[in-house]
C-alpha positions as CSV (number, residue, x, y, z in Angstrom):
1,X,29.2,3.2,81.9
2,X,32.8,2.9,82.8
3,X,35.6,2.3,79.8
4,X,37.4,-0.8,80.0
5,X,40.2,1.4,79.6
6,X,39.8,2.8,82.7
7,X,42.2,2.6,85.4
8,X,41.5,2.3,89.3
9,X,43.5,4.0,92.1
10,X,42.7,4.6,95.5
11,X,42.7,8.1,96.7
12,X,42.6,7.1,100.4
13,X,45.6,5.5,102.6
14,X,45.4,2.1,104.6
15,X,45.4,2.3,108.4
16,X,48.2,2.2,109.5
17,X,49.7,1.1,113.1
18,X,51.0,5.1,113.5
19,X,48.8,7.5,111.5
20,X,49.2,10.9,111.1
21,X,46.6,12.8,113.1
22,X,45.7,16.2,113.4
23,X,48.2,17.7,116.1
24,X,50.4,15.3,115.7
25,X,50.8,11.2,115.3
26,X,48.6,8.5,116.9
27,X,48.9,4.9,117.3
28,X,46.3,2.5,116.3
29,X,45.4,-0.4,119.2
30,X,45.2,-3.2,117.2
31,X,44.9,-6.5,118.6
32,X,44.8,-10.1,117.9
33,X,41.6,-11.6,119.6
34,X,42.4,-15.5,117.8
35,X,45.7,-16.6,115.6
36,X,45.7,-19.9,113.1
37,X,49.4,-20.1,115.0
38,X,48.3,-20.3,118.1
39,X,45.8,-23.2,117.6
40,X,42.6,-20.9,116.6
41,X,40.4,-22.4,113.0
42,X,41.3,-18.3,112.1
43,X,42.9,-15.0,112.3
44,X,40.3,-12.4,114.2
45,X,41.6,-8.7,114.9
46,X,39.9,-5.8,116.8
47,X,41.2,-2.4,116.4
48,X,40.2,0.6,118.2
49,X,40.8,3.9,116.5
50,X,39.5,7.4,116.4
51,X,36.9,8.1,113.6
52,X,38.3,11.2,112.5
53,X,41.8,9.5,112.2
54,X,42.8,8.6,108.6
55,X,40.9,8.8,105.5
56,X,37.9,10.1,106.6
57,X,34.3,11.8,105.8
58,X,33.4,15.3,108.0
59,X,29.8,14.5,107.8
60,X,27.1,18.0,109.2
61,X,26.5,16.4,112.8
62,X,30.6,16.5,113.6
63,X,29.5,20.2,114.5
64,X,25.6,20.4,114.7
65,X,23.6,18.2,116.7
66,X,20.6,18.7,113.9
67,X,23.2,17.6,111.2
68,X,22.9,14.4,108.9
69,X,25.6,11.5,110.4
70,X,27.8,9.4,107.6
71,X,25.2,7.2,108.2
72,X,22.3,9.1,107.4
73,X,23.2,9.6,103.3
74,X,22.1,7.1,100.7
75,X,24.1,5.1,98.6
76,X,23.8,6.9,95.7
77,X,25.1,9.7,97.5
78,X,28.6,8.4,97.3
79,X,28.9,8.2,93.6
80,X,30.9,11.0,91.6
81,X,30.4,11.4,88.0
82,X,31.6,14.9,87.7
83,X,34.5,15.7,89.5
84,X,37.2,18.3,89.3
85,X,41.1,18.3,90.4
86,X,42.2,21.8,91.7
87,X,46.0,22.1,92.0
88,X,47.0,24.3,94.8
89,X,50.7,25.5,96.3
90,X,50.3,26.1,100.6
91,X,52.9,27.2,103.0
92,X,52.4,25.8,106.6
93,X,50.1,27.2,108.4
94,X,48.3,29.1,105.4
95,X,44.5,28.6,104.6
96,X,43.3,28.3,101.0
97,X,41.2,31.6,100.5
98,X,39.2,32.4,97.2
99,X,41.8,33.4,94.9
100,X,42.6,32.5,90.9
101,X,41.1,29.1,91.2
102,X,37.7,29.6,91.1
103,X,38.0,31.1,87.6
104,X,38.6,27.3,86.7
105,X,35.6,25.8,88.3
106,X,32.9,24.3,85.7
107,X,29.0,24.1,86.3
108,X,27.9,20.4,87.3
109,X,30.9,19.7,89.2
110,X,29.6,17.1,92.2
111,X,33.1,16.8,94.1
112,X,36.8,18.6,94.0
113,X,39.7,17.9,95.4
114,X,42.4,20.3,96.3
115,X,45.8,18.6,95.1
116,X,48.3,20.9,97.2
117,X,51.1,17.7,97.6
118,X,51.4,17.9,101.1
119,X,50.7,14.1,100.8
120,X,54.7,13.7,100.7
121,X,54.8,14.9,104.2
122,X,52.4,12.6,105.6
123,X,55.4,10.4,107.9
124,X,56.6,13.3,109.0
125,X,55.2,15.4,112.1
126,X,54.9,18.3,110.3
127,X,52.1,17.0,108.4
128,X,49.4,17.2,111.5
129,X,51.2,20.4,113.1
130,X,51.9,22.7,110.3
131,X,49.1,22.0,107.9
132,X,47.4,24.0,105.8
133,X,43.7,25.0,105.9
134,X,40.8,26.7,104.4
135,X,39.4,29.7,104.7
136,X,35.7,30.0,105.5
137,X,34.7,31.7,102.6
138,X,35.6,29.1,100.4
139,X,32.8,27.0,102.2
140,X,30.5,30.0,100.8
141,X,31.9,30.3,97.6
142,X,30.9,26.7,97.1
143,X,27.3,26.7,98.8
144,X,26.3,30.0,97.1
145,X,27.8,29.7,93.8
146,X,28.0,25.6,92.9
147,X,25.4,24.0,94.2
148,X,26.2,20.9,92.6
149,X,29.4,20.5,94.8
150,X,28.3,17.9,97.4
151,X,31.6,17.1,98.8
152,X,35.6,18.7,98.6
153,X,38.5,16.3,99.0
154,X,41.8,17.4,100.4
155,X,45.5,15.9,100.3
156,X,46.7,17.4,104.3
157,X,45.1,16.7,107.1
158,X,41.8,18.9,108.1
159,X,40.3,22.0,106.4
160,X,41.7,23.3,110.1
161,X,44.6,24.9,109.9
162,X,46.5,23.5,113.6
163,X,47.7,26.9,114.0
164,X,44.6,28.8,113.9
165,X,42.1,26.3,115.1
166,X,39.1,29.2,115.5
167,X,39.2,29.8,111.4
168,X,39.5,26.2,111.0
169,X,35.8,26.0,112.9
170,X,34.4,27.9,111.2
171,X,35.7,26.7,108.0
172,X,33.7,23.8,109.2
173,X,30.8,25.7,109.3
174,X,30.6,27.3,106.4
175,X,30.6,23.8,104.4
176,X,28.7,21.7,107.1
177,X,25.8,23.6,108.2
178,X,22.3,22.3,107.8
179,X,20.5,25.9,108.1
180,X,23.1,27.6,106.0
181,X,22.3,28.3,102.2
182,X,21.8,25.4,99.6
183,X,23.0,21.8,101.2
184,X,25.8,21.2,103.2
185,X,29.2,20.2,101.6
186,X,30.9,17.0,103.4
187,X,34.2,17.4,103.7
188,X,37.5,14.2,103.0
189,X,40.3,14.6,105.0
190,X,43.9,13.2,104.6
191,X,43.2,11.9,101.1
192,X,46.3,10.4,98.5
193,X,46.1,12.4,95.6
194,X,49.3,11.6,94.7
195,X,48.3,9.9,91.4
196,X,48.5,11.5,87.9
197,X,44.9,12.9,87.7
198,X,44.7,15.0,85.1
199,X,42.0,12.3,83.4
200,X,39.9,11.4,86.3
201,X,36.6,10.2,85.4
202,X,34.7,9.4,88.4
203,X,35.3,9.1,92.4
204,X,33.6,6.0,94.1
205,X,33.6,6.9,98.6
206,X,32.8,4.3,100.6
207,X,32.5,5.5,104.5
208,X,32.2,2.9,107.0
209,X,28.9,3.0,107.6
210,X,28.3,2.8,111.9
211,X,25.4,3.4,113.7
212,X,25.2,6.6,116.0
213,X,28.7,8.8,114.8
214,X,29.2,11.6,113.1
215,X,31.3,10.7,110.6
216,X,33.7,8.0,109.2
217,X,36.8,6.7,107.9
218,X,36.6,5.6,104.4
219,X,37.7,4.3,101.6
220,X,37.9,6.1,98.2
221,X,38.4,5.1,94.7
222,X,39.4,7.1,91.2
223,X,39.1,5.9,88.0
224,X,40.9,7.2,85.3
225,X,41.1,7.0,81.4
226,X,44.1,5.1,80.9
């Protein structure tokens, strides 16, 4: 049961009309389909964006076509009761290998996110071109060794490092593929993890659950002992 001294931050950023997207920026079509001002009973938007643009969940079928979609996980799925805040310094460009940080990790972690700070750069270009990434062997590690782990949370923009996009696939594939060893590890991009962490409790995700893609922009939720 959650404390009523518990504090709620969201780890995940609003959509925005220009988001930061891998490779660069993109704009979001947004469009308004009836206004109150214009004589409409209501305000009714569409918007048209990329699914992989934002917050968002790398579910197993954005690389295999036998892989679960967003879609496909229950929602008790989404519910962290374990999780673990890893803080991490990256240069551009360089891909988080297995180094001192594993000596930290604990047994019945469900979800870890990487706190690296990049999130300061997120208006600037540099954010979806010189990015950090992850090496595959950290997808391993966490298959092989933690089971428990079912998803990793990052604060730049994809495990895929822009300048060395073949690494960064098969960074995907080490944590996304259904055939590999123990269950696949989904994967949250472009997460804000700018918050004070140190007491997070829990980590409610909330993808946006659409019939038929791969995976999803969501919505994600910390709560902390205040």
């Amino acid at each position: 049961m959650l404390s009523s001294f518990m504090k709620h931050v969201y780890l995940s950023y609003p959509i925005t009309s220009k988001i930061p997207v891998y490779g660069g920026i993109a704009d979001i079509k947004r469009n308004q389909v009836k206004s109150i001002s214009s004589g409409s009973f209501a305000n009714v938007y569409s918007v048209t964006m990329e699914n992989h643009w934002g917050t968002h969940i790398d579910a197993p079928n954005h690389f295999f076509e036998n892989g679960l979609m967003v879609n496909d996980y229950p929602a008790d799925f989404w519910f962290f009761k374990n999780p673990m805040v890893i803080h991490i310094d990256l240069k551009p460009g360089e891909l988080l290998c297995c180094s001192d940080w594993i000596e930290s990790m604990k047994p019945g972690t469900d979800i870890i996110l990487f706190k690296s700070g990049w999130g300061k750069l997120r208006k600037t270009e540099k954010y979806g071109i010189d990015n950090p990434g992850m090496h595959p062997e950290v997808g391993f590690f966490m298959r092989e060794e933690y089971p428990s782990v079912r998803a990793v949370g990052i604060d730049w923009v994809s495990i895929s490092s822009f300048a060395n996009r073949e690494v960064g696939r098969q960074a995907h594939h080490a944590f996304l593929d259904p055939d590999s060893v123990n269950n696949p590890v989904l994967i949250i991009e472009d997460m804000d993890l700018s918050h004070d962490l140190r007491e997070l409790r829990e980590v409610w995700v909330a993808p946006l659950r659409v019939e038929g893609i791969d995976s999803a922009p969501c919505t994600v939720m910390g709560f902390i002992d205040d």
